[in-house]
N, C-alpha and C positions, 0 to 999 in steps of 0.2 A: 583252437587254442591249445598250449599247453600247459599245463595246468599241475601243479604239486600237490599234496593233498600232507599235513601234517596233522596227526590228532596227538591225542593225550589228556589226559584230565586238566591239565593249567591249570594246578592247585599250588601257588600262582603261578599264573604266565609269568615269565623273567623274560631279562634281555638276552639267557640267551639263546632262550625260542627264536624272538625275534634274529639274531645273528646269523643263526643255522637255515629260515626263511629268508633272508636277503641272500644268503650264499647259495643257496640251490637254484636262486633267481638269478644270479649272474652265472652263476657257474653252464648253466644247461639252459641258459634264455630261456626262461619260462615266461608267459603272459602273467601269471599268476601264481598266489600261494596262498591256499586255505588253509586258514587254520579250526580245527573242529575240536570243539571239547565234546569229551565222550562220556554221555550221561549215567552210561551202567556196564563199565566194561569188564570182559568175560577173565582177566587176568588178577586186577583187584577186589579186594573186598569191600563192601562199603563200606568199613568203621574204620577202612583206610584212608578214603576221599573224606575230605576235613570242612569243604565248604559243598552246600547244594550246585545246581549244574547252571544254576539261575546268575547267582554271582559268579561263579567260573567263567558263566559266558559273556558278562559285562564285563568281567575284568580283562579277556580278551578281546573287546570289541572298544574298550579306551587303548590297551597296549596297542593296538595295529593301528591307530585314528591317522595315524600322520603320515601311514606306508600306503599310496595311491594301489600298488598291485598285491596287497594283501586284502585279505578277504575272511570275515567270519560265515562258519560254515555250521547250518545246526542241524544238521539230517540225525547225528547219533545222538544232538541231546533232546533230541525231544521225541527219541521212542524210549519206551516204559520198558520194551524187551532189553535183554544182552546184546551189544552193540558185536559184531565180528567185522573185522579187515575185509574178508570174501564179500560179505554181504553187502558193505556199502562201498566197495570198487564197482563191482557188478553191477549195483544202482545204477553209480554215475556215467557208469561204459554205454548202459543201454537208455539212459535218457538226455546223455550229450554225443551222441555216437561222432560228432563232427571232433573231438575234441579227443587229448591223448593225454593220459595221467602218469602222473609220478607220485612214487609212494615213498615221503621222506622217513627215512628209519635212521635208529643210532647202529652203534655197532655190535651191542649187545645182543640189538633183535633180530641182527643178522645172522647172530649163530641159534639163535632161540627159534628160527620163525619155522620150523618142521614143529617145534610144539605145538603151533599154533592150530587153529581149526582150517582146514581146508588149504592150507599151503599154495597144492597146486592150483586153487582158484584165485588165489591173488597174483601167481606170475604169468596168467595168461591173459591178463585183462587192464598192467600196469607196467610201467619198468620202476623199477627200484633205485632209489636212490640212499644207498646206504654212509651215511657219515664216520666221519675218523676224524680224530686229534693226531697230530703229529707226534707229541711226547706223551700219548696217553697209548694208541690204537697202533698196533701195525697195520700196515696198507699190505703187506707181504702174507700177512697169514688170515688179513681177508680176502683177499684176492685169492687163494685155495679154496677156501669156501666159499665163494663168489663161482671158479669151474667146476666145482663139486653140484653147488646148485645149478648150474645153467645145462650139464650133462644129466642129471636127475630129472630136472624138471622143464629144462627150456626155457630158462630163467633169462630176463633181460635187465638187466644188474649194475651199476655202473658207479663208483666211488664217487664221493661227494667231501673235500676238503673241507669241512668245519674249523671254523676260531673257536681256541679256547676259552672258555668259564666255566673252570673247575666248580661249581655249587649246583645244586638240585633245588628243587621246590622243594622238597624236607626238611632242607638246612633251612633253606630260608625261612620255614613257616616253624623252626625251633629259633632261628633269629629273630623273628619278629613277638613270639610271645615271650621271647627274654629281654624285649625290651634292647634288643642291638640294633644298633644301625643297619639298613641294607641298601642304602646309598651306593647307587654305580648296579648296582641289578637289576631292581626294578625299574619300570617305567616310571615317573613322577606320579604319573594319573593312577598306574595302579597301587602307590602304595599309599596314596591318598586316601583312594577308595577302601583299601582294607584297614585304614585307619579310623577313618569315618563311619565303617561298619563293624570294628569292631572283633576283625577277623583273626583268628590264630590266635585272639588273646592280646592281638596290637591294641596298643591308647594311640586317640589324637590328642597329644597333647598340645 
């Protein structure tokens, strides 16, 4: 199979996670698109992540209910260590060895991902799928650093047209404990769910 692999904390999942998952599904036929919240990841701080990894993973596992080839993935949130990109590509390589990954990235992580830990072990074990907005990302000056990494590293890299939704999980979790609307982001289910629990400071009223 081919298989996408998307993490992130999903603090909340929005729609337009989902968006960017439907489109690397069409774009690159994939079987599949995991999504994986990441219990303890080596980039943030915890007093950054706003919700445990318990609800983040429910609140992703109502947002995907309806997408038959989406998939909740809990390999990162349920170790207690720092979660690394290398380490659970290499997992998945060596216990689905029938199966070929793709690593959905935005575009920021594409110029960022030499900070990351082990770089070179995540382009030998995945091809990358690096996302761009039209009126947000140039395709021109990722695509330099798309040859720059594939002659460094051997990198197999391949641009990924994303729909726009200019908002983040930060806005949204300051729009939800100001009490604004975030109608047309969330999924129905998940902002029930953080309603109902109480999250970011949301009431159900």
């Amino acid at each position: 199979m081919k298989i996408g692999i998307m993490g992130g904390t999903f603090d909340p999942i929005h729609n337009g996670h989902l968006m960017l998952g439907k489109a690397a599904l069409e774009q690159f036929l994939l079987d599949e698109v995991w999504f994986m919240p990441n219990g303890n990841p080596p980039h943030k701080k915890s007093s950054a992540i706003q919700s445990d990894v318990k609800r983040r993973a429910e609140m992703t596992e109502l947002a995907i209910k309806d997408y038959p080839y989406f998939r909740l993935e809990l390999y990162e949130a349920k170790k207690e260590s720092i979660s690394y990109s290398w380490e659970t590509l290499e997992f998945f390589t060596k216990t689905r060895t029938e199966d070929d990954f793709y690593f959905i990235v935005g575009a920021d992580s594409l110029f960022a991902i030499e900070t990351w830990a082990r770089p070179e072990r995540i382009f030998a074990v995945c091809t990358i799928l690096a996302a761009y907005r039209d009126n947000i990302d140039t395709p021109c000056k990722m695509q330099m650093q798309i040859e720059y990494l594939r002659e460094k590293y051997g990198a197999e890299i391949r641009l990924l047209e994303a729909p726009l939704m200019k908002i983040s999980s930060h806005e949204l979790r300051q729009m939800l404990t100001a009490g604004e609307s975030v109608s047309g982001f969330l999924p129905e289910r998940v902002e029930k769910y953080i309603k109902k629990e109480g999250l970011y400071g949301a009431e159900d009223k």
